[in-house]
C-alpha positions as CSV (number, residue, x, y, z in Angstrom):
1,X,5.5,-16.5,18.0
2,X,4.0,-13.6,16.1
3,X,5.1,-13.7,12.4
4,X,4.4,-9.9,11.3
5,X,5.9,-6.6,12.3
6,X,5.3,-2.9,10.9
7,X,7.6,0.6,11.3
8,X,6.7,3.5,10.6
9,X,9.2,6.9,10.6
10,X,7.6,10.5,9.9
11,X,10.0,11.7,7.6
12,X,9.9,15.5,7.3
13,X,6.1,15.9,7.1
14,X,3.9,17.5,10.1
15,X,1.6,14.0,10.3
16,X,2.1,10.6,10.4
17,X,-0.5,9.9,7.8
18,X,0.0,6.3,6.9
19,X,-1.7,3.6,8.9
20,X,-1.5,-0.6,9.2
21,X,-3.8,-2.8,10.8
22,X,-4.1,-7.1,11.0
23,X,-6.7,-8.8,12.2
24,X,-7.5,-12.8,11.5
25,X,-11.3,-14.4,11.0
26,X,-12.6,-17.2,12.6
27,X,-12.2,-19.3,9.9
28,X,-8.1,-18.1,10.1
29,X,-8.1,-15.8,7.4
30,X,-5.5,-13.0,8.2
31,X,-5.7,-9.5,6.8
32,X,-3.0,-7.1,6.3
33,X,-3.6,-4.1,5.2
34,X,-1.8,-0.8,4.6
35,X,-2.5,2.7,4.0
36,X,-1.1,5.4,3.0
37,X,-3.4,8.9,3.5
38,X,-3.4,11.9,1.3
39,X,-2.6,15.0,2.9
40,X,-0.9,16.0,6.4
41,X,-3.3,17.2,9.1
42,X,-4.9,15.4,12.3
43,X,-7.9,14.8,10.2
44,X,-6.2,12.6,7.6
45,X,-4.2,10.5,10.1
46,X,-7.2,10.1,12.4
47,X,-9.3,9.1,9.3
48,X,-6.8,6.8,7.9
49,X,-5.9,5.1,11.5
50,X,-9.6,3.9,11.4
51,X,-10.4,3.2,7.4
52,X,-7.5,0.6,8.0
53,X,-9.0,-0.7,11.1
54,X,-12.4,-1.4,8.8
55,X,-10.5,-2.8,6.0
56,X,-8.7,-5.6,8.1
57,X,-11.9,-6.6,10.2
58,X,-14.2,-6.6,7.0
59,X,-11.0,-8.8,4.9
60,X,-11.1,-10.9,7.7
61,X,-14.0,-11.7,8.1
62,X,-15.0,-12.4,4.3
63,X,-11.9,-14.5,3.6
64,X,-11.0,-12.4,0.7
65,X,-9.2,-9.3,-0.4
66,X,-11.1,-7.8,-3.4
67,X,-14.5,-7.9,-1.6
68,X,-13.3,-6.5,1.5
69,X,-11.7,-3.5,-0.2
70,X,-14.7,-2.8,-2.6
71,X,-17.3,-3.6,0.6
72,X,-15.2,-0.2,1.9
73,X,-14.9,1.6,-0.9
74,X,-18.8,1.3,-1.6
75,X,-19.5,2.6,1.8
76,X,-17.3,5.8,1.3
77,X,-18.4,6.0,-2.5
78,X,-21.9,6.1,-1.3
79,X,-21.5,9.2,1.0
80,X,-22.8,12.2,-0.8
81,X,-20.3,14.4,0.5
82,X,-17.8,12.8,-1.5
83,X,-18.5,14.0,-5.3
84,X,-17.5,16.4,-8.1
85,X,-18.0,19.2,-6.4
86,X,-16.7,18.1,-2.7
87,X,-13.7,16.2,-3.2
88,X,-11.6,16.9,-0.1
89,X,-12.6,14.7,2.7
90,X,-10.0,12.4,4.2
91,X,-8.7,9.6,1.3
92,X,-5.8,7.0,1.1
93,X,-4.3,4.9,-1.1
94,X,-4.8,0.9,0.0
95,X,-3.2,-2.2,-0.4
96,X,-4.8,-5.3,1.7
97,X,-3.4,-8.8,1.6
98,X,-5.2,-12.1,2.9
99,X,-3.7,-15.0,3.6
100,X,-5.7,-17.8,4.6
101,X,-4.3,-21.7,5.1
102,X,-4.2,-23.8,2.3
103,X,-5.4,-21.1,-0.6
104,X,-3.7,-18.9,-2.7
105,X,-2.4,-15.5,-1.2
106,X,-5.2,-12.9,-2.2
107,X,-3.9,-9.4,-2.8
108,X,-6.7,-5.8,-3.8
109,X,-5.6,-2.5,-4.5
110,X,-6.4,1.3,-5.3
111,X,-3.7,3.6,-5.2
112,X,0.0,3.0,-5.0
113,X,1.0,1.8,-2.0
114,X,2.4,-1.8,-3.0
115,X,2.6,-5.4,-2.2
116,X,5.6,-7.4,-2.6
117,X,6.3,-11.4,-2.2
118,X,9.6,-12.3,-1.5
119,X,10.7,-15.7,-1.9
120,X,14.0,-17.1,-3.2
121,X,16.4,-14.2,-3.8
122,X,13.1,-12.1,-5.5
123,X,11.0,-9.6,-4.3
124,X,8.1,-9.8,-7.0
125,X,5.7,-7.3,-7.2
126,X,1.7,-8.3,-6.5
127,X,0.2,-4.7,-7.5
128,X,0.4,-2.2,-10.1
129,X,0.7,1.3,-9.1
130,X,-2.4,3.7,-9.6
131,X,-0.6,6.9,-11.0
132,X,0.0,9.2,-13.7
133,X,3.4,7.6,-14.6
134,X,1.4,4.4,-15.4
135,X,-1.3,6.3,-17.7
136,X,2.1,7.9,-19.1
137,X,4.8,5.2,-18.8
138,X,8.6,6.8,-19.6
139,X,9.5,7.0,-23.1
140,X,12.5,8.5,-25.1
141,X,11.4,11.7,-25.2
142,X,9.7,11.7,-21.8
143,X,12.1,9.6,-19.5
144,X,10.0,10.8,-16.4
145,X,6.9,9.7,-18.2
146,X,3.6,10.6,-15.9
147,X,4.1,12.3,-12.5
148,X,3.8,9.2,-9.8
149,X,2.9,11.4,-7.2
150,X,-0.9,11.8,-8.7
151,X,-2.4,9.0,-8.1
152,X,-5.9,8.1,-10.2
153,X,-7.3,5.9,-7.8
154,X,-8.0,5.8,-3.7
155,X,-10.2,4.5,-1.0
156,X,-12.3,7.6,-0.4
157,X,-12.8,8.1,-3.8
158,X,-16.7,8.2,-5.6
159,X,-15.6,7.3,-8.5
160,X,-16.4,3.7,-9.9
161,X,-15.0,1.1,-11.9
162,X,-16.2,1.9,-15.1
163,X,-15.5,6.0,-14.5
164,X,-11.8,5.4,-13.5
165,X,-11.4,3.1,-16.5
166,X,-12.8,5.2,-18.5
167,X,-10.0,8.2,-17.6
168,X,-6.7,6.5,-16.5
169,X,-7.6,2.9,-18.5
170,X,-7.5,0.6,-15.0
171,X,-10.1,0.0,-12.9
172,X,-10.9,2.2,-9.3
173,X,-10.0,-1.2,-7.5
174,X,-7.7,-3.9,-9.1
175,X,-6.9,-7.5,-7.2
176,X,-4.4,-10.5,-8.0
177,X,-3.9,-14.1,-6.3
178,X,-0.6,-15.9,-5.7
179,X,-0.2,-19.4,-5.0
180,X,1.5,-20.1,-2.1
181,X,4.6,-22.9,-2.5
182,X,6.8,-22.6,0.6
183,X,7.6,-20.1,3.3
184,X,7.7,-17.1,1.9
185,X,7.4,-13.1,3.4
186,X,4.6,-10.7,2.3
187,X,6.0,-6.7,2.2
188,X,3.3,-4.2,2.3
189,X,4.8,-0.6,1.3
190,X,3.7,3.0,1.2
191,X,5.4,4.9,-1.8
192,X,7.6,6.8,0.9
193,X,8.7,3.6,1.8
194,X,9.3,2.0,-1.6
195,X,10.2,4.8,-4.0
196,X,13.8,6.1,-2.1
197,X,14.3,2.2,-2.2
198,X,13.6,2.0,-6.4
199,X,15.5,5.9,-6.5
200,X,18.7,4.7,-5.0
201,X,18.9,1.4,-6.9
202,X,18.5,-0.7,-3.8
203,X,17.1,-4.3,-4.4
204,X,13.9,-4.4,-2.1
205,X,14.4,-8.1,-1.7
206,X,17.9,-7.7,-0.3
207,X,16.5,-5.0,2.0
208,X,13.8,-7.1,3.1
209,X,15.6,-10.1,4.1
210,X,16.4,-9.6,7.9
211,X,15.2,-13.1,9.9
212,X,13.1,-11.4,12.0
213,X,10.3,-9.0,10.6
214,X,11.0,-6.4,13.2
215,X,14.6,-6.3,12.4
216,X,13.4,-6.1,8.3
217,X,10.3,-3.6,8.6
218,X,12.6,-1.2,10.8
219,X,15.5,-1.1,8.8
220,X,13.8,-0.7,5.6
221,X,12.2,2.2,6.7
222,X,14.9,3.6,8.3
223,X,17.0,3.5,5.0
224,X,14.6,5.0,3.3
225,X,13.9,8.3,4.6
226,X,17.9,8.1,5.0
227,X,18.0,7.9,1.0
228,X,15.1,10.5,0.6
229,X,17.1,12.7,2.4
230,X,20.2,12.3,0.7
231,X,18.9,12.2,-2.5
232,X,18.5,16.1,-2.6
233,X,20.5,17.3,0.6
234,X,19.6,21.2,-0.4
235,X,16.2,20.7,-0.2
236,X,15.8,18.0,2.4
237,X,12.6,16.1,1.9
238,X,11.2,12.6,3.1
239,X,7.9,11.1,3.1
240,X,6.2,8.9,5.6
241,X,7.6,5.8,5.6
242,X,5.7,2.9,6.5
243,X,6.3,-1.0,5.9
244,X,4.6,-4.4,7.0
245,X,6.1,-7.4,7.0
246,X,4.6,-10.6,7.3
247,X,6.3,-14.6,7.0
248,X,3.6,-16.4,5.2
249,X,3.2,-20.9,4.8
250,X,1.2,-22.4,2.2
């Protein structure tokens, strides 16, 4: 019985720019990986369709989150093309997850697409977001704080560790692990998936809680570009929107 599903829904851009992929390692490791690419053009989504591709097969196979992200990153980072002065080839913000039986859930980042866990009535979040609203959190004077739609770190990006901390105070690539205690469901999220959710007040674990993951990753979606939309009906806007869920066991 397969124990993961993703949807995807367009929204009101041109491209379907975001992109999932799973793949599991001989040793049983599982992958998951979503991203979410910059921009809306055939490039992008055909760039971004394969990057995820990589980054589940090379998670995979090492049995580990951080070191397949940064293994990709490296390879991208490394292409003289992408530089100060060149900046514009194809990019995406990443989350991967691996799960692999009897260790702890192993979660890597760069970007803001996001990672949830969901177990008894709570969706905790795994990631931090890689954006200007977390360089400038919201204060009194500033309730917005930070524009979350510029994001400070990506896979595509030649940046390092050490230059990225240096300008936005995190790392390029952050990672986190989870012990696993009982049945519990991993959601993957790109920002047009999440942020109509957070907007609207909706509690993602609620959301999230269908029995079957098609039934969850479908509906979540759905309601999201339904919120995006309502949220400013004069000026219609919605985001890709793109989910996977996955019913992980210790």
């Amino acid at each position: 019985m397969r124990t993961y599903a993703t949807a995807q829904m367009i929204g009101t851009r041109s491209h379907q720019c975001d992109a999932t992929a799973v793949r599991t390692g001989a040793d049983g490791a599982r992958a998951y990986v979503l991203l979410d690419g910059i921009g809306s053009d055939d490039d992008v989504r055909d760039w971004t369709r394969a990057a995820a591709r990589h980054l589940a097969t090379w998670a995979a196979r090492r049995g580990d989150a951080e070191q397949g992200l940064r293994a990709l990153y490296a390879v991208y980072a490394n292409d003289p093309r992408r530089n100060e002065l060149f900046m514009y080839l194809p990019c995406a913000a990443a989350v991967v997850a691996v799960a692999a039986p009897g260790k702890p859930l192993k979660v890597a980042w760069c970007g803001d697409s996001r990672a949830y866990l969901l177990h008894g009535g709570i969706a905790r979040r795994l990631t931090e977001d890689h954006n200007l609203r977390r360089v400038y959190p919201p204060t009194a004077t500033r309730p917005e704080g930070g524009n979350r739609n510029r994001i400070t770190s990506y896979l595509g990006s030649h940046r390092s560790d050490e230059n990225v901390k240096a300008r936005y105070g995190h790392p390029a690539i952050e990672a986190a692990s989870v012990p696993l205690n009982g049945p519990c469901r991993l959601l993957l999220a790109s920002d047009g998936a999440y942020e109509p959710h957070a907007d609207a007040g909706n509690d993602i674990y609620a959301e999230a809680d269908e029995d079957k993951p098609t039934t969850a990753a479908r509906g979540f979606v759905a309601t999201a570009v339904d919120a995006a939309l309502k949220a400013e009906p004069q000026y219609p806007h919605a985001d890709n929107a793109t989910v996977l869920v996955a019913d992980l066991t210790p």
